[in-house]
N, C-alpha and C positions, 0 to 999 in steps of 0.2 A: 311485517308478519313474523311473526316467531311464533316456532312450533315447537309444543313441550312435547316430551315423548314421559311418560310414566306407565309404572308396570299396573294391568290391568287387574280388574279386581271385578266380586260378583255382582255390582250394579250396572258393567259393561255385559254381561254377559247377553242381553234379549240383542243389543244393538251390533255385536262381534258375530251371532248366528247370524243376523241378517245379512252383513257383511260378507259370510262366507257362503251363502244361497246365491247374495249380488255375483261372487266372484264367480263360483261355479255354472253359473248362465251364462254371463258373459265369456267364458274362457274355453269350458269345456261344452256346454249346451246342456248342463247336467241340471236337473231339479230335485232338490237336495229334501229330504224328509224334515218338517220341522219338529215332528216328535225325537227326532233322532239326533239333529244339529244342537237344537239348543241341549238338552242333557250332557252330550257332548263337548262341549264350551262349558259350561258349568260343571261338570266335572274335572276337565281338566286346571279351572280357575281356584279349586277346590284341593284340589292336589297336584303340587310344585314334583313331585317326581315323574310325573308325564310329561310334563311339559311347563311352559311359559307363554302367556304371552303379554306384547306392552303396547302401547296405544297410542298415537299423534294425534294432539289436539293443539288447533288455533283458536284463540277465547274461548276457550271452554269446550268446546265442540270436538266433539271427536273425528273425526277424519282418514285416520289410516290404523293400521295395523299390521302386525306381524308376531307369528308362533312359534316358537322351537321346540323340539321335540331329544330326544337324546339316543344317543344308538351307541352301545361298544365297541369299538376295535381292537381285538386283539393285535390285527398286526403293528396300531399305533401307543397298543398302550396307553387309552384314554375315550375322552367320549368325541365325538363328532355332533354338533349342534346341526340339528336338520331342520330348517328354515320351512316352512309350511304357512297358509288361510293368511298370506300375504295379499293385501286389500287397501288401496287410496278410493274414497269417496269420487266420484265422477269430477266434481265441481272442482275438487283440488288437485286433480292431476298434474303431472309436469311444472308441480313447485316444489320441488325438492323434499318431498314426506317419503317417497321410500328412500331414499338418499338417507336423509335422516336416522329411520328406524333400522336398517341395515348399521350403519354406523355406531349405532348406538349399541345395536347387538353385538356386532364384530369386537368392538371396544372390549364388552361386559366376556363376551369367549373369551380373546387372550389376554385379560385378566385372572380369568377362573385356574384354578388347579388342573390338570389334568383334559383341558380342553386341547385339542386337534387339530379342530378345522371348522368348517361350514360347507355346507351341502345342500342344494334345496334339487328339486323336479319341475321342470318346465315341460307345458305340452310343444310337442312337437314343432304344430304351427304358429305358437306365439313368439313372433320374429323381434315384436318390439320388446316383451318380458325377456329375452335373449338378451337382445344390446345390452338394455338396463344395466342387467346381470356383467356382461366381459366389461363395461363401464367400469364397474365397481372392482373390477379385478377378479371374476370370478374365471374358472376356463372349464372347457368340455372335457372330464375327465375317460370320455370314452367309452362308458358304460351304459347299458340300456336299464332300465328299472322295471323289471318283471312282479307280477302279482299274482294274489291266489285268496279273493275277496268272497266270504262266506255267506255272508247276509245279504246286499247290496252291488252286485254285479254291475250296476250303470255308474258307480263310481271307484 
């Protein structure tokens, strides 16, 4: 099995909203608007300063994904990549696709100018997206992630 990872583009976009509906049910219990996801995903595939995202496919198929997003830091003097609508198809779990897409991101940050770090949020009780995560080298840096959501309160 070999899994390509390439950067995603507007013909993923109907199958990436899907993805991040799949996720948000399963993870958080959340049911995600499809007037508002897919536009969303499409916009951001539309404009590379919001974000990225790239796509794991075996023959052809798509199967996983993952988003970055960018944030400032002044105290770092650069950007920090925030990892987000991280998604393995059910069928292909536990063969190494987010392994993969992480890696390939990680890569592609400290390569970039002015890149940081990486950062992503995990809900609370997801103990296995946790391991995943300290697997790859990632650690608790401590901090809780606070919000103040205008439109959409259940996400």
């Amino acid at each position: 099995m070999t899994i390509e990872i390439r950067d995603a583009n507007a013909s993923d976009a109907e199958i990436i909203a899907a993805n991040n509906s799949a996720m948000a049910t399963e993870t958080e219990g959340h049911s995600l608007a499809a007037n508002i996801i897919g536009p969303g995903v499409s916009e951001l595939l539309s404009n590379a300063a919001n974000g990225r995202y790239w796509v794991a496919e075996i023959e052809g198929k798509l199967v996983g994904q993952i988003m970055v997003t960018y944030e400032w830091s002044d105290w770092r003097n650069g950007n920090i990549w925030w990892i987000q609508s991280v998604y393995v198809h059910a069928d292909y779990r536990r063969m190494g696709i987010f392994s993969a897409l992480y890696h390939y991101v990680e890569a592609l940050a400290r390569s970039a100018a002015g890149v940081r770090g990486l950062r992503l949020y995990v809900e609370n009780n997801n103990q296995r997206a946790q391991k995943t995560y300290e697997a790859l080298g990632m650690v608790d840096p401590n901090y809780k992630v606070m919000q103040a959501i205008f439109e959409d309160p259940s996400c």
